[in-house]
C-alpha positions in Angstrom: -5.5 -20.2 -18.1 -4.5 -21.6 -15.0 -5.2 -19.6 -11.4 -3.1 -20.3 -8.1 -5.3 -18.4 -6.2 -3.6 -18.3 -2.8 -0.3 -16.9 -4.8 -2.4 -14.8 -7.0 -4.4 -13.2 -3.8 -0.6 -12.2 -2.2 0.0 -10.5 -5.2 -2.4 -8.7 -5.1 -2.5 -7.9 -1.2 1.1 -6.7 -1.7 0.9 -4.8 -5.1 -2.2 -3.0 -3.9 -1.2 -1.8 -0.4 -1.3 1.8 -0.4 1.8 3.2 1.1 0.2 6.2 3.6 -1.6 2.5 5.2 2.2 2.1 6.6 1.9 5.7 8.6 -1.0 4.1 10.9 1.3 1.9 12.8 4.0 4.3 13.2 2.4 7.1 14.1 2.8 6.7 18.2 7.0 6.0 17.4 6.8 8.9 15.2 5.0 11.3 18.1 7.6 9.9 20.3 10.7 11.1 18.3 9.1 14.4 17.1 11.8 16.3 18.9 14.7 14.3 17.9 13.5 14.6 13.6 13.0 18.5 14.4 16.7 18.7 15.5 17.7 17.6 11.8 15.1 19.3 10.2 17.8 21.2 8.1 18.9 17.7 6.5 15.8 17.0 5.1 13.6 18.1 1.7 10.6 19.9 2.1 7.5 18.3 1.6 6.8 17.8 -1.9 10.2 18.6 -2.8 10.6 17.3 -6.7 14.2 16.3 -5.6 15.8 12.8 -5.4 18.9 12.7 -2.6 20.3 9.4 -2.1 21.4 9.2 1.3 17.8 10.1 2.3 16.0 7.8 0.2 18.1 4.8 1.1 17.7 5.8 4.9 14.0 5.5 4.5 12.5 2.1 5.8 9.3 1.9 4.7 11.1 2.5 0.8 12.4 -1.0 1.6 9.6 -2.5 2.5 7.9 -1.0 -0.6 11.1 -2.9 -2.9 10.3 -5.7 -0.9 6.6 -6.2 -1.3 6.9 -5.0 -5.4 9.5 -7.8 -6.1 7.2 -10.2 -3.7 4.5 -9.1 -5.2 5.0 -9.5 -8.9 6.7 -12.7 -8.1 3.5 -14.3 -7.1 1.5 -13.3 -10.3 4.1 -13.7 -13.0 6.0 -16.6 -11.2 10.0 -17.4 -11.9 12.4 -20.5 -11.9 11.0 -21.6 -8.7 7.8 -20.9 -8.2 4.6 -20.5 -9.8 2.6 -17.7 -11.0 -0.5 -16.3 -9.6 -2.0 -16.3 -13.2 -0.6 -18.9 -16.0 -1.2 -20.1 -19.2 1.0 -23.0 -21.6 3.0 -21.2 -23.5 1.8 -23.1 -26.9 -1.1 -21.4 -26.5 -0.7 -17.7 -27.6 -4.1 -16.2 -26.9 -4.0 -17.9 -23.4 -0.7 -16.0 -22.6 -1.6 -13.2 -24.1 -4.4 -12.8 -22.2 -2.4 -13.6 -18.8 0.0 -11.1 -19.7 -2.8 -8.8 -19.8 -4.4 -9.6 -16.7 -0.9 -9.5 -15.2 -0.3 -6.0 -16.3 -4.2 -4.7 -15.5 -3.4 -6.2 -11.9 0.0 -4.3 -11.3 -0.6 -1.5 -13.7 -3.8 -0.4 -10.8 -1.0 -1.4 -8.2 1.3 1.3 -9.6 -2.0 3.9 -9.8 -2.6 3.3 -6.0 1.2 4.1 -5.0 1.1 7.2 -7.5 -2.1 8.9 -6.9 -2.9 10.5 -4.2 -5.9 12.3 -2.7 -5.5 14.8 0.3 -7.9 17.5 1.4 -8.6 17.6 -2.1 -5.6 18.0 -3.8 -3.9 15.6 -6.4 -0.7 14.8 -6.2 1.6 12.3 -8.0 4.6 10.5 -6.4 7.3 8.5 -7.9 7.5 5.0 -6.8 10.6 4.7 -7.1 11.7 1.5 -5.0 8.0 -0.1 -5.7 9.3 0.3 -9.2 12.6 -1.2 -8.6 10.9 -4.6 -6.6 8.6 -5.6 -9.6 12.0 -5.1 -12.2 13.4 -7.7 -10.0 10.8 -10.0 -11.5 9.9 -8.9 -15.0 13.8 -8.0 -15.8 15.6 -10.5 -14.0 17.7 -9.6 -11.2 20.9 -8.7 -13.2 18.5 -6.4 -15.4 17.0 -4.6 -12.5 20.0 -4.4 -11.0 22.1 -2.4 -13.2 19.7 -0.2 -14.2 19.0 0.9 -10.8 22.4 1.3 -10.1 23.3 3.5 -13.4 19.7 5.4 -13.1 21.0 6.6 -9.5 24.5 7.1 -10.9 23.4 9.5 -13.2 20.7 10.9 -11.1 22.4 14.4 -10.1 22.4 15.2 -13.8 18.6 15.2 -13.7 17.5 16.3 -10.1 14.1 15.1 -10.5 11.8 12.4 -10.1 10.6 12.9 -13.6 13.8 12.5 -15.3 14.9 10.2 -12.9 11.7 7.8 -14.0 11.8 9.1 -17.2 15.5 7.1 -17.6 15.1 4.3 -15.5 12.3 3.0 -18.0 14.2 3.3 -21.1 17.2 1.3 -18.8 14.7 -1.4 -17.6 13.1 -1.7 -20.7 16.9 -2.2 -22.3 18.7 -4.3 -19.4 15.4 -6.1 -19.0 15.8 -7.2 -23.2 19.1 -8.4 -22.8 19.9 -9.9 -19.5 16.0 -11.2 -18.2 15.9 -14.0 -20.2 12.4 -14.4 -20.1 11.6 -12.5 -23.6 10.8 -8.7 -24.3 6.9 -8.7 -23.7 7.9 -8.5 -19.5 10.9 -5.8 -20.0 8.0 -3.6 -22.7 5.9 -4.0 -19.2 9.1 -2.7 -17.1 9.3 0.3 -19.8 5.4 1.1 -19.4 4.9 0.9 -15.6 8.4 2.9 -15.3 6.9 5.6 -17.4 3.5 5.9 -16.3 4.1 8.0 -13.6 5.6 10.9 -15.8 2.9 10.7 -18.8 0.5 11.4 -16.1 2.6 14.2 -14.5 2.8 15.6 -17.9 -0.6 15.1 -19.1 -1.6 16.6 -15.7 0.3 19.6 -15.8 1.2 18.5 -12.2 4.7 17.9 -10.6 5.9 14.4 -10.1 7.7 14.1 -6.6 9.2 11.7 -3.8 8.0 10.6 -0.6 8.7 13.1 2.0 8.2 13.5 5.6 5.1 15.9 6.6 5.7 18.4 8.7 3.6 16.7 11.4 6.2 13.8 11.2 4.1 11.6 9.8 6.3 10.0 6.8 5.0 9.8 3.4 
């Protein structure tokens, strides 16, 4: 097993960053333009709304950042044509990789926990990381893969209306586009599938809505 530790630290750092850490530096802008968000108030789901619009998820920023760091992210611990990964092993050696493949999915299976899971005032909740989702297909499913199974997940997304549908078909798309069009084998895409799908077995198993990342009514964003 070989370790690039400054590559495997930065995917880590960006896997692990906990989304509500974003609200702290925005939270003076987001004072500022209270007035001008309660003027479209109407536009906007409520808070905790299981819903997934387009035009307001693509409108929010930090959902690009979170696309951004999950393809980042996962880059720097599996690796790809150009650069190495975070954790590596020679591919002759199959209980080496498996192992690696392991540790890679431990490391951004916990990343997926910490954007999902969330503790307020006591209360659990569970979120759908949608676009954190989408940055690590870019890696594990190549960028054709992720690509059209993002787009055809969000064509078909007012059929479903909910994050755990929505979820629910993106994994079985990743897991499918990953197989044929990654070209890096099926063990990354089965990881696609997993991480895709974690969020809903936990919404099940919890008895507990899965839903998207809404804006409080304070204005600090989700």
């Amino acid at each position: 097993m070989t370790v690039h530790l400054p590559l495997l630290l930065l995917g880590i750092a960006l896997l692990w960053f906990p989304r509500k850490w974003m609200r702290l530096g925005m939270i003076v802008g987001s004072r500022r333009q209270k007035s001008d968000r309660n003027t479209e108030g109407w536009r906007k789901p409520e808070p905790g709304d299981p819903r997934l619009r387009f035009g307001t998820e693509f409108s929010k920023v930090r959902n690009y950042f979170d696309l951004l760091r999950g393809a980042v992210g996962s880059l720097a611990l599996v690796g790809g044509p150009w650069i190495d990964a975070g954790l590596s092993a020679e591919a002759a050696n199959r209980t080496a990789s498996k192992q690696v493949l392991a540790l890679q999915t431990a490391i951004l299976f916990v990343g997926l926990l910490i954007q999902t899971i969330r503790v307020e005032r006591r209360h659990l909740s569970f979120f759908a990381p949608i676009f954190f989702l989408a940055g690590i297909s870019v890696t594990l499913c190549g960028p054709w893969g992720a690509f059209f199974a993002f787009a055809l997940v969000w064509a078909v997304n007012p059929m479903f209306g909910g994050a755990q549908g929505f979820l629910g078909l993106y994994s079985l798309l990743l897991g499918g586009f990953g197989a044929v069009l990654g070209h890096r084998g099926y063990a990354l895409p089965i990881v696609a599938f997993l991480l895709s799908f974690a969020p809903v077995m936990l919404s099940l198993l919890s008895g507990r809505p899965l839903i998207v990342f809404t804006r409080k009514p304070s204005g600090h964003g989700g």
